[in-house]
Wavefront OBJ file of the C-alpha trace (Angstrom):
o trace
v 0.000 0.000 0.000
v 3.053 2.129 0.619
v 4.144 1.853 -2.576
v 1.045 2.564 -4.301
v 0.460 5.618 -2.442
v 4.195 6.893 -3.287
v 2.541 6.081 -7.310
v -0.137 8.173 -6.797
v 2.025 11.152 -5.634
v 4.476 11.070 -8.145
v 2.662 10.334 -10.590
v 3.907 6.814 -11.512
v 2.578 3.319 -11.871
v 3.174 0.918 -8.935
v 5.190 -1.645 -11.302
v 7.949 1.208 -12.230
v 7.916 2.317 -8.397
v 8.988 -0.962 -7.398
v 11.239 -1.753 -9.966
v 12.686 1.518 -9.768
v 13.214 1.229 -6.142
v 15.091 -2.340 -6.350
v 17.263 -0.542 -8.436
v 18.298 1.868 -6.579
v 18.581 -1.019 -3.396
v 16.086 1.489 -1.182
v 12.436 0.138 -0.190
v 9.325 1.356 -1.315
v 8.725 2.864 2.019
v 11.640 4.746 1.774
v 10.765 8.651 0.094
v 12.124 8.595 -2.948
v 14.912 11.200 -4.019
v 15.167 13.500 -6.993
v 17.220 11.142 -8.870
v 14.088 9.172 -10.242
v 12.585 12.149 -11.494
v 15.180 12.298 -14.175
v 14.734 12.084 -17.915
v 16.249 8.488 -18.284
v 13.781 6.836 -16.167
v 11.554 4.756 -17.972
v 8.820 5.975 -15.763
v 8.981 9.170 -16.387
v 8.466 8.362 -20.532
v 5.124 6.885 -19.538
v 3.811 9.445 -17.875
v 5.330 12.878 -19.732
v 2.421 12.718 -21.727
v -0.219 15.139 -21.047
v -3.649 14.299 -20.675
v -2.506 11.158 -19.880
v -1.862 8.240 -16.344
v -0.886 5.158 -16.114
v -3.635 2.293 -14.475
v -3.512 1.678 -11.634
v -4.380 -2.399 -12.824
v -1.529 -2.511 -14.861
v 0.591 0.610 -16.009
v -0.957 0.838 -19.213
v -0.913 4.476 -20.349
v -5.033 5.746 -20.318
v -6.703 8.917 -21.754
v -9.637 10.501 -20.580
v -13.243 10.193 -22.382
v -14.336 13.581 -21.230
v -16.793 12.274 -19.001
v -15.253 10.838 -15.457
v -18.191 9.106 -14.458
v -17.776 6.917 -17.978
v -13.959 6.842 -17.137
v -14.916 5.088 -13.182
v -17.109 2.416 -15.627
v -13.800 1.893 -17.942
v -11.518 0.884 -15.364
v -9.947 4.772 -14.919
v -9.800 5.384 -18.743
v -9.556 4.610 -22.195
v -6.404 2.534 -22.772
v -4.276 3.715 -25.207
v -3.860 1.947 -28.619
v -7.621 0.664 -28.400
v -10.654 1.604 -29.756
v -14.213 2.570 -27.549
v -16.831 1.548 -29.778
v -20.269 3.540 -28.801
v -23.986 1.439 -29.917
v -25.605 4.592 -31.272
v -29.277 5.518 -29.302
v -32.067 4.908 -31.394
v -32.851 8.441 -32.454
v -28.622 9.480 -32.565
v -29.689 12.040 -29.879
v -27.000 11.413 -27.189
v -24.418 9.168 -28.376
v -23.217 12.251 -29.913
v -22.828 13.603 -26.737
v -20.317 11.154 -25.955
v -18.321 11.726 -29.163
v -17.852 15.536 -28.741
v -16.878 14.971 -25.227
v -14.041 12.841 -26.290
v -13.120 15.443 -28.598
v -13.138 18.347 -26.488
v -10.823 16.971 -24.116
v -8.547 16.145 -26.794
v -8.568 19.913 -26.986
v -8.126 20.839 -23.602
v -5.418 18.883 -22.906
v -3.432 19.653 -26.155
v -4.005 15.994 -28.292
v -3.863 15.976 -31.615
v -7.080 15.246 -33.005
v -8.586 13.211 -36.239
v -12.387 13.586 -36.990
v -13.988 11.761 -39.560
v -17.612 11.855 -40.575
v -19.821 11.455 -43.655
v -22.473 13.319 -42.685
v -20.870 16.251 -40.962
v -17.822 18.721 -41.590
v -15.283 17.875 -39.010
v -14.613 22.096 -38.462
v -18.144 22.127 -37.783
v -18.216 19.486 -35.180
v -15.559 21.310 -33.801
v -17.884 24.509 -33.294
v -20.116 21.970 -31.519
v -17.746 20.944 -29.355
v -19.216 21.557 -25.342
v -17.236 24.401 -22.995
v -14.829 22.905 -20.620
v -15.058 24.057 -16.419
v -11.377 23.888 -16.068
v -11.129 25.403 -12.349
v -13.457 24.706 -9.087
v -15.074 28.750 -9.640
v -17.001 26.767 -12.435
v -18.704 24.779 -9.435
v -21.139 27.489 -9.013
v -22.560 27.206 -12.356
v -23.676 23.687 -12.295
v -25.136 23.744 -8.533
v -28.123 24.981 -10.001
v -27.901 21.256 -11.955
v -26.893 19.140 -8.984
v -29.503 21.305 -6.297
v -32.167 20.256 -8.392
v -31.804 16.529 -9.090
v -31.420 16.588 -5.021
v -34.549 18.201 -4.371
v -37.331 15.250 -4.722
v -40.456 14.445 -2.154
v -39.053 13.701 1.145
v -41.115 10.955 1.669
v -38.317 8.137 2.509
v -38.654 4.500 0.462
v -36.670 1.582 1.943
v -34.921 -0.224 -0.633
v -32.694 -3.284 -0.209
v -29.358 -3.123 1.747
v -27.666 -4.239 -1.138
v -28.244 -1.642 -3.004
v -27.142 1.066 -0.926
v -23.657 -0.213 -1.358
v -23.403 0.669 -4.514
v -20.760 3.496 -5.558
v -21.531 6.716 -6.313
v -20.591 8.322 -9.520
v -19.220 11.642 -9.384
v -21.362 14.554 -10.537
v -19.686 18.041 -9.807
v -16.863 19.799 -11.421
v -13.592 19.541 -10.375
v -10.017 21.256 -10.731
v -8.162 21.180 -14.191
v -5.326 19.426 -13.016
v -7.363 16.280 -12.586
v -7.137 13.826 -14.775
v -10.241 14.290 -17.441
v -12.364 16.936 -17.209
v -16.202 18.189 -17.038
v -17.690 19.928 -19.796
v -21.734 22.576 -19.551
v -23.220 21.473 -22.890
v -25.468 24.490 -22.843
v -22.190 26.261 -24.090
v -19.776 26.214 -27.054
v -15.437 25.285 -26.408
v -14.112 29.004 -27.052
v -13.001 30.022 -30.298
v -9.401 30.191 -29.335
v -9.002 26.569 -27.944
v -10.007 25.359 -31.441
v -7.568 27.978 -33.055
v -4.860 27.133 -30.914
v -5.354 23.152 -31.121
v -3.663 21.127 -34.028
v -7.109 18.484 -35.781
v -7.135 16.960 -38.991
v -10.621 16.770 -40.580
v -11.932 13.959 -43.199
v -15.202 14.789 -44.424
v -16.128 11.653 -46.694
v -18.383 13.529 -49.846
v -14.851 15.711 -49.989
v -12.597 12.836 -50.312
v -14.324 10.585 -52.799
v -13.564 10.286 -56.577
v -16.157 8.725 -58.730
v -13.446 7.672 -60.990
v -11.728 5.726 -58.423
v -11.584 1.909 -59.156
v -11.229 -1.036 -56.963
v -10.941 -4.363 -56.978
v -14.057 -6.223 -56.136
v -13.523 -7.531 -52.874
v -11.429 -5.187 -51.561
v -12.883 -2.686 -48.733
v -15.167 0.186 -50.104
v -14.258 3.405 -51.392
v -15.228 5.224 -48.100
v -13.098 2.700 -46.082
v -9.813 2.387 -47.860
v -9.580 6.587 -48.167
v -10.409 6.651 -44.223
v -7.714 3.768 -43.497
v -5.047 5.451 -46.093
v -5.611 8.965 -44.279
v -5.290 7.982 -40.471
v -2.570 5.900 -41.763
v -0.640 8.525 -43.140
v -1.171 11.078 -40.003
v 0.247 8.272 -37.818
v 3.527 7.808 -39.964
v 3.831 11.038 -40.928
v 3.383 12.576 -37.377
v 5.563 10.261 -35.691
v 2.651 8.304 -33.806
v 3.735 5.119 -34.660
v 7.261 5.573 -32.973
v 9.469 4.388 -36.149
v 9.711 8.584 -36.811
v 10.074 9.580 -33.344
v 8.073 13.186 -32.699
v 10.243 15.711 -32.516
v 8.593 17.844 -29.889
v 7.159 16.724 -27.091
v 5.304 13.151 -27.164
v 1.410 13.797 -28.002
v -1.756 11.715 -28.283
v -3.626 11.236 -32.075
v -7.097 11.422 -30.594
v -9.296 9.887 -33.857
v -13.410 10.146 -33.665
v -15.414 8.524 -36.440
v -19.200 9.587 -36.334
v -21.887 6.859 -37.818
v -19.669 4.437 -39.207
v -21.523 1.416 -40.664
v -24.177 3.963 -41.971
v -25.725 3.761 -45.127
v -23.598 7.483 -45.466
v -20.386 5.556 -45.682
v -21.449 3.363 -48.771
v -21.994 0.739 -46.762
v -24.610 -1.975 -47.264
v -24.574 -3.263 -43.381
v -27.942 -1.581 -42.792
v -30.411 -2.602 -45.589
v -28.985 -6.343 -45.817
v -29.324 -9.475 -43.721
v -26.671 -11.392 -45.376
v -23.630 -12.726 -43.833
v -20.311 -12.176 -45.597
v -17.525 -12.663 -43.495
v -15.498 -10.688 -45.471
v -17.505 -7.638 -44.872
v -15.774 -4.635 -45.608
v -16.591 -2.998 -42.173
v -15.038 -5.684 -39.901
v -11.908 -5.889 -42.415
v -11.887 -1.955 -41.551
v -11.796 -2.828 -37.769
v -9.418 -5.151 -38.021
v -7.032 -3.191 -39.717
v -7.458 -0.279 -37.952
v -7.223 -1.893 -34.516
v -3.864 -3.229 -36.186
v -2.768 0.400 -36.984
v -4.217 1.572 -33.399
v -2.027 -1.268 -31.215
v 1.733 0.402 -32.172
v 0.749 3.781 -31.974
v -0.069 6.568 -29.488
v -3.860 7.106 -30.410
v -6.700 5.804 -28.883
v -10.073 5.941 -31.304
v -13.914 6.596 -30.481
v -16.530 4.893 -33.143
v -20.155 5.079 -33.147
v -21.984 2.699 -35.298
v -25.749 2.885 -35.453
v -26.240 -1.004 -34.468
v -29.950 -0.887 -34.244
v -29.861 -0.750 -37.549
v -27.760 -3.576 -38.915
v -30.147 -6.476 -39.590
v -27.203 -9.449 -39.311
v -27.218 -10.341 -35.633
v -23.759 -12.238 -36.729
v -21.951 -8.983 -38.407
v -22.870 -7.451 -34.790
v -21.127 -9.946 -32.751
v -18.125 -9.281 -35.104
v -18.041 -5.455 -35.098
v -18.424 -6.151 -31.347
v -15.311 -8.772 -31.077
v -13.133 -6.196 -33.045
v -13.726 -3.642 -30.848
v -11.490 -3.491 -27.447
v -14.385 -1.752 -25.477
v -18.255 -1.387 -25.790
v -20.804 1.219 -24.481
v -24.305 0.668 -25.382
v -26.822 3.707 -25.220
v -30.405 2.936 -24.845
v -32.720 6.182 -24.997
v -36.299 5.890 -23.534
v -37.483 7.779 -26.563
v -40.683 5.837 -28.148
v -40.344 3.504 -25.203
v -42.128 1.569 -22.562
v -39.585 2.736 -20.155
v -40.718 6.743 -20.596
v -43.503 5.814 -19.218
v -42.095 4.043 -16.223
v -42.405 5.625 -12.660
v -38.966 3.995 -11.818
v -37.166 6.258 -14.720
v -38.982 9.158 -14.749
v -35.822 11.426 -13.969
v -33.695 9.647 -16.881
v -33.437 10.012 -20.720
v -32.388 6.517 -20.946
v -29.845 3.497 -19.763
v -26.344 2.997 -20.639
v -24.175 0.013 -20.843
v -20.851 -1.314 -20.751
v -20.776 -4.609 -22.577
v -17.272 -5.384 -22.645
v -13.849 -3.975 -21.368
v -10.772 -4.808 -22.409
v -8.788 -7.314 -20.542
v -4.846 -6.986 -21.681
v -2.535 -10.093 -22.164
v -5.701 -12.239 -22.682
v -8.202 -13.827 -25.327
v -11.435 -12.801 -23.792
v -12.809 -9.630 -22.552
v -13.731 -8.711 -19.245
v -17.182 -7.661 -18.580
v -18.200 -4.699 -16.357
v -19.615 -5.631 -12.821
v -21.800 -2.220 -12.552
v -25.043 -2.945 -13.999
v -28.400 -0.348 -13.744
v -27.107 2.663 -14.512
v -29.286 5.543 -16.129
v -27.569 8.547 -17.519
v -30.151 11.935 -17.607
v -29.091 15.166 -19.729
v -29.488 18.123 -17.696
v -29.132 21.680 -18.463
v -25.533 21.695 -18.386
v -24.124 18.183 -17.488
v -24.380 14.908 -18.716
v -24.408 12.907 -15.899
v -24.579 8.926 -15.220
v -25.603 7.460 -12.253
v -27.584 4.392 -10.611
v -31.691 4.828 -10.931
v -33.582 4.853 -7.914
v -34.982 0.951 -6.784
v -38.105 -0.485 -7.080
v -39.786 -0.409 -3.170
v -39.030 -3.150 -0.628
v -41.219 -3.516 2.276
v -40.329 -5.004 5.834
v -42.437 -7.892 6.618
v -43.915 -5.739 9.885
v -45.659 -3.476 6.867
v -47.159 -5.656 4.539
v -50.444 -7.078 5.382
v -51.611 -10.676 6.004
v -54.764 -9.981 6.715
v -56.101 -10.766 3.226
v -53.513 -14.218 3.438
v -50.856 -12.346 1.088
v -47.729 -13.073 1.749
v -45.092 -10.439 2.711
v -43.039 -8.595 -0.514
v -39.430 -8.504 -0.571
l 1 2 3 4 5 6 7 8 9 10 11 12 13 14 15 16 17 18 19 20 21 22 23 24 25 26 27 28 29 30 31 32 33 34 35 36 37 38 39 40 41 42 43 44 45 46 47 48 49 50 51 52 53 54 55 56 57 58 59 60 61 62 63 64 65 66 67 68 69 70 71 72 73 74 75 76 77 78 79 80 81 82 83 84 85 86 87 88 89 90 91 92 93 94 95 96 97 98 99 100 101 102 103 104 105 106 107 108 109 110 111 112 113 114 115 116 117 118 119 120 121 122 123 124 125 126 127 128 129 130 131 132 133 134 135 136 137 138 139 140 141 142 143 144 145 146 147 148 149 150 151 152 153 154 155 156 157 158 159 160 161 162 163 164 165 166 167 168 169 170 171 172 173 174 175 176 177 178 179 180 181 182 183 184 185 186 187 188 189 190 191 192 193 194 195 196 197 198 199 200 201 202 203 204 205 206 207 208 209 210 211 212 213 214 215 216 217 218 219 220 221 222 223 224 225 226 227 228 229 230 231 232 233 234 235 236 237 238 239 240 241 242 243 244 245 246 247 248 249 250 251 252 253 254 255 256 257 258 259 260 261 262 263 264 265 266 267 268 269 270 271 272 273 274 275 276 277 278 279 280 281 282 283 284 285 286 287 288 289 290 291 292 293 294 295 296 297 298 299 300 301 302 303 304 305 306 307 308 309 310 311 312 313 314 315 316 317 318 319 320 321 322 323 324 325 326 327 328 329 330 331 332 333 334 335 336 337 338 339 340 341 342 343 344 345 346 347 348 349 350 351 352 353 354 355 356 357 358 359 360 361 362 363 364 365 366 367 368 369 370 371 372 373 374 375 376 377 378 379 380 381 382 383 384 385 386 387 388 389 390 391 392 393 394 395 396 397 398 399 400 401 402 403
């Protein structure tokens, strides 16, 4: 515990503390001195990245989402050289949400960002992109936010002890120099941040040729331009580490809005057949190849609801290294439902990566509800259904008690 505790104030993993210290033949309750701070420590490489920490699990080097509560669900962050795949809500109302969020801390913490859409200009996603609250004066404006989702009926409902264990996710703004950050979404990222910030935009209608001519089962046009571009950025930019960056190391943040859609050229939506060979998994695959020896870390949303191949789900699925699900109440049976009345829908976490192995590791938090309030997007665990003690229910009709 000592040693983890000397990680945590300096910074490093627990792994390179020990090490470190066995090195240097001085235990890991001894303080450290200034001599591990230096440049040659391995250490120190990991975690000179801004905008960046090392797990906690198992030193591997994590980025924010841009929404803490989401990083708590992910194990502390997004790993780098992985990709966060996001199941697009039925309507596409708040999954964007998610993407811009990713985004905009990719600007606030200096990253160097890749957008790619086919339905919107990347600069203008940028305009979209939600303010940050970088210091704990921003509290004030979301009280209002937090005040209100605290003031409910004070009638008191006993629910089971279980369920009061449960953790709470956070829901407040905090100081900049925290890892992630919180962002109002009644507000636009200041003009400045975006000027000052280095993005790369792909904007599909812009970067197709009509003339251009493939081989039949090759990927689609839309696909092998996408793959060629972030390609290029990671080479050229010295992501990939075989042409070091010359200034100081940086993350390539990359976003891809609605991939799979119909927008893309893509036939995933309006067929049931199954063709292994599909030219969206053989994207994934390569990508993820691209992603695993470089520093970038990549945010998809795919509008699954409306691929019709169960089977070309469960691939997309396997190819991706984690997996948030959005389900909006929108058209639902569950907007009508007492029990969700203060939430805009469910979200969930259907697989986390698990490094070194075969399998994924599923998340352990189930029931969590995410609402969209004035100015935060916040996540947390929905109210239970009511439990009543055996001395309040009645017998005298022969019913027997609830639990």
């Amino acid at each position: 515990m000592a040693a983890a505790a000397s990680c945590s104030t300096s910074t490093r993993s627990t792994g390179s503390v020990v090490v470190a210290a066995s090195r240097n033949s001085v235990t890991s309750f001894q303080r450290r001195g200034p001599r591990a701070s230096g440049t040659d420590s391995g250490c120190s490489r990991l975690v000179s990245i801004a905008g960046t920490r090392p797990s906690v699990r198992n030193g591997q080097l994590l980025v924010s989402t841009g929404l803490p509560a989401l990083d708590q669900l992910l194990g502390g962050g997004l790993a780098v050289g992985t990709v966060l795949l996001i199941e697009e809500d039925k309507y596409n109302i708040y999954s964007p949400l998610l993407f811009k969020y990713f985004l905009a801390e990719g600007i606030v913490t200096g990253h160097t960002l890749l957008v790619a859409s086919a339905k919107e200009d990347p600069a203008d996603i940028l305009q979209e992109l939600p303010a940050p609250l970088l210091d704990d004066n921003c509290k004030k404006e979301c009280d209002e936010d937090i005040c209100n989702h605290k003031t409910e009926s004070n009638i008191k409902m006993k629910i089971a002890w279980r369920y009061q264990l449960l953790p709470k996710m956070e829901a407040r703004p905090v100081s900049s120099s925290r890892f992630g950050h919180y962002y109002d979404v009644s507000k636009r990222i200041p003009q400045e941040l975006i000027e000052a910030s280095k993005w790369h935009g792909f904007f599909l209608p812009e970067k197709i040729s009509s003339t251009l001519n493939l081989e039949p089962c090759s990927l689609n046009h839309g696909y092998i331009k996408l793959l060629q571009f972030i390609q290029n950025i990671i080479y050229e930019e010295g992501f990939d580490g075989s042409n070091p960056q010359k200034k100081q190391k940086n993350i390539l943040r990359i976003g891809i809005q609605n991939l799979g859609s119909p927008l893309w050229g893509d036939d995933i939506c309006w067929t049931e057949n199954c063709d292994s060979n599909h030219s969206l998994t053989k994207f994934l695959y390569m990508l993820r190849g691209l992603l695993r020896s470089s520093l970038s870390a990549c945010i998809i949303t795919v509008p699954t609801h409306l691929i019709q191949n169960k089977a070309i789900i469960a691939r997309v699925t396997n190819l991706s290294d984690t997996v948030v699900g959005l389900e909006s109440f929108i058209g639902s049976e569950k907007e009508t439902n007492p029990l969700y009345k203060d939430y805009h829908g469910l979200i969930h976490i259907r697989q986390i990566p698990q490094l070194n192995n075969l399998i994924y590791d599923v998340s352990d938090v189930k029931d969590l509800a995410f609402k969209l309030k004035r100015k935060l997007f916040t996540i947390e665990h929905p109210p239970t259904p009511t439990v009543l003690l055996p001395s309040q229910t009645s017998t005298s009709r022969g019913h027997s008690p609830v639990w």
